[in-house]
N, C-alpha and C positions, 0 to 999 in steps of 0.2 A: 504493500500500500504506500509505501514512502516512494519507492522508488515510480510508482503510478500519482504521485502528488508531484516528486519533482520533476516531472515528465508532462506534467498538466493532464495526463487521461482522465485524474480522479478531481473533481472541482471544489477545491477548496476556498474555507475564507480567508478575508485578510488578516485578520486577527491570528491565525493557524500562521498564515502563509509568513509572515514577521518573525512567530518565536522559532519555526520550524527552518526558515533560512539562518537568523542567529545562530541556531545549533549545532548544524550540519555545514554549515562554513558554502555552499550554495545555493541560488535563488528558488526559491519556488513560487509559481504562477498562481494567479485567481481566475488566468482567463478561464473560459470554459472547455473542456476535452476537447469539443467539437473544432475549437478556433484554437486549439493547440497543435491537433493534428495536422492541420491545413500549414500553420507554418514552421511546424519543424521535421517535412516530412523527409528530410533526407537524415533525421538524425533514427528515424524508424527504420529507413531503408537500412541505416547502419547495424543496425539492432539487430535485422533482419538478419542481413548476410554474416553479422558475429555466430548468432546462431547457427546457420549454417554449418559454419566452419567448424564450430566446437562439433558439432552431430559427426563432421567430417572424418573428426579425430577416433572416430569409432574403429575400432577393434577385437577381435577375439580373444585379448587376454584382456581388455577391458568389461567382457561383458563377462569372461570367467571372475572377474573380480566380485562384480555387481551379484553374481549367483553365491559366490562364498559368503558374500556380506549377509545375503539371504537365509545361506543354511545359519552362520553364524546367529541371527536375530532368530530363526528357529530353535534353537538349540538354547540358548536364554528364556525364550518364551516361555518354554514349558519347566523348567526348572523356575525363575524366578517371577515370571507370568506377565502380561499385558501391560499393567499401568505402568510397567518401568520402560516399555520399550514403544510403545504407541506412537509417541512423536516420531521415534527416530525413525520408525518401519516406513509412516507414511512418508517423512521428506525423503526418505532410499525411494519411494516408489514415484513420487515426485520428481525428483531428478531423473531417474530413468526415463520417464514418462516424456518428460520434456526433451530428451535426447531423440527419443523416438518420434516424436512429432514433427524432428526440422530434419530424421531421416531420410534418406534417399531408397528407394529399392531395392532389395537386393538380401543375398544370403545373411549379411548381419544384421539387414531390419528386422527380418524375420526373427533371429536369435534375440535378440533384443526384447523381442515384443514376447518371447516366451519369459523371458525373465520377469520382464513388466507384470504379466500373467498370475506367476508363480506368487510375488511379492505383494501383488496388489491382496490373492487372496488372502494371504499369510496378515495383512493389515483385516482384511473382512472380519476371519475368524477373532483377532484379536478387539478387535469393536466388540463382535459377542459374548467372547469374555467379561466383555466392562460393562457388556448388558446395553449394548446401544443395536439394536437390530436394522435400524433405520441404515445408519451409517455401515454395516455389515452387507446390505442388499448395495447400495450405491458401489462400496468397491469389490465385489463379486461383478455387478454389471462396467467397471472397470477392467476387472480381471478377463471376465469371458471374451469385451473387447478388443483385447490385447492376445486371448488366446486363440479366437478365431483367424487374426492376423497370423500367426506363427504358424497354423498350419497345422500343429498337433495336436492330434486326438485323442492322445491320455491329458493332456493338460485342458483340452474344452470340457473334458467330460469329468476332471475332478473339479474344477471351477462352477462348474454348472450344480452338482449335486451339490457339492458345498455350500452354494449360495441357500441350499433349501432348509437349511440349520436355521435362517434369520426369521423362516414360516414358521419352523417347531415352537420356535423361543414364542412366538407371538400367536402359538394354539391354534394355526393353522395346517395340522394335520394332514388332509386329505391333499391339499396344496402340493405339500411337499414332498407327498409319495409320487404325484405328477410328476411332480420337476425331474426328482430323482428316476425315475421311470424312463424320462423323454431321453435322460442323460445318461443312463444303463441301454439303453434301446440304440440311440444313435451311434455309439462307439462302439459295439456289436464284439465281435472277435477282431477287431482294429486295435487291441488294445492289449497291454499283457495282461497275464492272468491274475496277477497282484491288484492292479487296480481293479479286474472285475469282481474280483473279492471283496474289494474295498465297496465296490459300489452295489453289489448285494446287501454287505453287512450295514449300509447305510440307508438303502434301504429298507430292510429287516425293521434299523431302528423306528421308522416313519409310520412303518407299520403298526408297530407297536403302543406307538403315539395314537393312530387314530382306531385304537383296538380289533383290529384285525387276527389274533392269535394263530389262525392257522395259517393264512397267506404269512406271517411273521416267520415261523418254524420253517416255512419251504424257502422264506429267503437264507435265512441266516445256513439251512445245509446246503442252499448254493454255492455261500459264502466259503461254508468249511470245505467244498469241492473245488474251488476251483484257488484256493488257497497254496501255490509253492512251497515245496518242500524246501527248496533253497534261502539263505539269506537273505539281505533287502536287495533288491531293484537298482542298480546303480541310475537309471534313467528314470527313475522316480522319488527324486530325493523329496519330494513334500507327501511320501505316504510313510509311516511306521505302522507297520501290519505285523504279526506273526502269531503264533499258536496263541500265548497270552494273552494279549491282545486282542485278537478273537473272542476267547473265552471271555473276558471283561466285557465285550462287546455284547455277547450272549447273554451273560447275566444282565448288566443292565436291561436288555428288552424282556428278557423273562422278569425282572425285577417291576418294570414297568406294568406287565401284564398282571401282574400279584401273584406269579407264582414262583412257589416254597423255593422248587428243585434250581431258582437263580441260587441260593445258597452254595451249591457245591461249583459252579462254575467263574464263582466271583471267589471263592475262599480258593480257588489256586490259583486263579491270574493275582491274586495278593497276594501270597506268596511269592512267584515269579517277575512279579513285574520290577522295572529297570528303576530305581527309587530317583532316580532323577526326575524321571515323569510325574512331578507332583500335583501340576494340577489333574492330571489322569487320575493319580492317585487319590486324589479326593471327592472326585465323581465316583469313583471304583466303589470307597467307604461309605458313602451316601448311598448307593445301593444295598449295600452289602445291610445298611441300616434297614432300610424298604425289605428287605429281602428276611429278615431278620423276624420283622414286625409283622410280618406277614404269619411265621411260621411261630408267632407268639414268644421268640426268645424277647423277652424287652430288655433284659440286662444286656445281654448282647448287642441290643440295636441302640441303644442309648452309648455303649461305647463307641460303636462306628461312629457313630452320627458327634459324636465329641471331637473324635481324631478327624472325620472330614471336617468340620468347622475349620479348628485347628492349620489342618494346610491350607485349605479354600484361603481360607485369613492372611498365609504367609505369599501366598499368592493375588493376593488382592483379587480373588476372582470373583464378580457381582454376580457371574451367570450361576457359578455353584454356591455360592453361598444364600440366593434365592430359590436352589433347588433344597437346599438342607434346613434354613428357614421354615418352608412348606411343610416338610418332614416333621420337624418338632414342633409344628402350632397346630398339627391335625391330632398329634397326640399318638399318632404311631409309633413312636420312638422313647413312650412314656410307658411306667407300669400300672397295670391297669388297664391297660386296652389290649 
């Protein structure tokens, strides 16, 4: 906004326009944008083709850079959670974004715009986290953007299903077994098996959500089917899938559904799971709470449901700590019910 005051695009007053030249040691204008534009347009031209040149400066070990920087804010995220890294995800997607827009065509716009893809979601999901779902659809429709440009079909089709989390959060059920459906359907066997895994088990969950039980069960042994044996996916560094993981995945939608038997497939993905994953992990406990209350253990379910508080908390996450909330004001997680 300064730099659109000193430039006259943005119309400011006089009163503004005095202390803001005192400050910054250059003039800034009262005309109007309109009659700024008209006479400085050779300093836009210039604007213009700086731009350019920077996009110019584009690279393949520059956009490997922009992709580390990526897994790197992945790899934080989930360990120390959203509110610490929000800014920084969006100006990385920011900057990229901008690079990509004064690009020219060709095999690195394309790489480019995957990244853009990849980061933009990684910003969505983290909105969700902080419980902002509004802002979670806007850069999933960024991301899908950017993924449609790049051309690949494991990155449209996890952008697309993912964006259907921002329907869950907002009880839109039925929505997002759609979404996720159109995004499982169109990537077909175009895609590896990992992600169709992913996007079964994400579906399963949706399912779950708008009580479906048995269409749930038939996703989620899609899921376990078409799940590799092998470790992760080098071409799909924004999925962590694996037996665990799954089973976490399982129990939550059986937890969802109210049934008992989520107990035995959330009490070994706690076990196993990788304790870095903490906000994982505190969704995990928040189940395992549900899961608990269901089958009338309440001592039991009142412990989970403490230790997920607990990490939700170290993690600042609004999304689970509204899931856990819910848990103990229904009284499920109390003795006596």
């Amino acid at each position: 906004m300064i730099r659109d005051w000193a430039r006259g695009r943005r119309a400011l007053g006089s009163e503004y326009a005095e202390i803001f030249t005192e400050t910054f040691g250059v003039p800034f204008s009262t005309e109007t944008p309109a009659a700024v534009s008209e006479s400085t347009g050779i300093d836009l031209n210039a604007e213009l083709a700086a731009r350019l040149t920077s996009s110019a400066a584009l690279d393949a070990s520059l956009i490997k850079l922009f992709e580390d920087q990526t897994s790197s804010f992945r790899v934080q995220d989930r360990q120390l959670g959203a509110s610490r890294l929000m800014q920084q995800t969006e100006a990385h997607v920011a900057q990229m974004t901008d690079l990509l827009e004064y690009s020219l065509p060709g095999a690195l716009r394309t790489a480019l715009a995957a990244a853009v893809a990849e980061a933009a979601a990684l910003a969505g999901w983290q909105a969700l986290d902080l419980g902002d779902p509004g802002k979670t659809w806007a850069m999933h429709e960024k991301a899908k953007s950017a993924a449609r440009e790049s051309e690949e079909p494991s990155i449209i089709a996890h952008v697309t299903a993912q964006q259907a989390y921002a329907l869950l959060d907002l009880d839109r059920a039925p929505e997002a077994v759609n979404l996720i459906q159109h995004a499982r359907q169109e990537a077909a066997d175009r895609v590896p098996s990992l992600l169709r895994s992913w996007l079964w088990a994400a579906e399963a969950e949706a399912l779950a959500s708008a009580r479906e039980p048995d269409a749930a069960r038939v996703a989620l042994d899609s899921a376990a089917q078409f799940l590799p044996s092998g470790g992760p996916d080098e071409t799909l560094p924004f999925l962590f899938l694996s037996d665990v993981h799954l089973a976490r995945w399982r129990g939550h939608c059986l937890a969802r559904l109210g049934m008992s038997e989520a107990v035995d497939d959330l009490s070994v993905a706690v076990k196993s799971l990788d304790p870095s994953f903490t906000r994982a992990t505190a969704g995990l406990r928040c189940d395992l709470a549900l899961a608990y209350s269901v089958r009338g253990q309440h001592h039991e379910a009142r412990a989970e449901a403490r230790m997920a508080d607990e990490l939700a908390t170290r993690t600042s996450s609004v999304r689970q700590r509204r899931r856990i909330n819910r848990l103990l004001q229904s009284g499920t997680a109390h003795s006596g019910r």
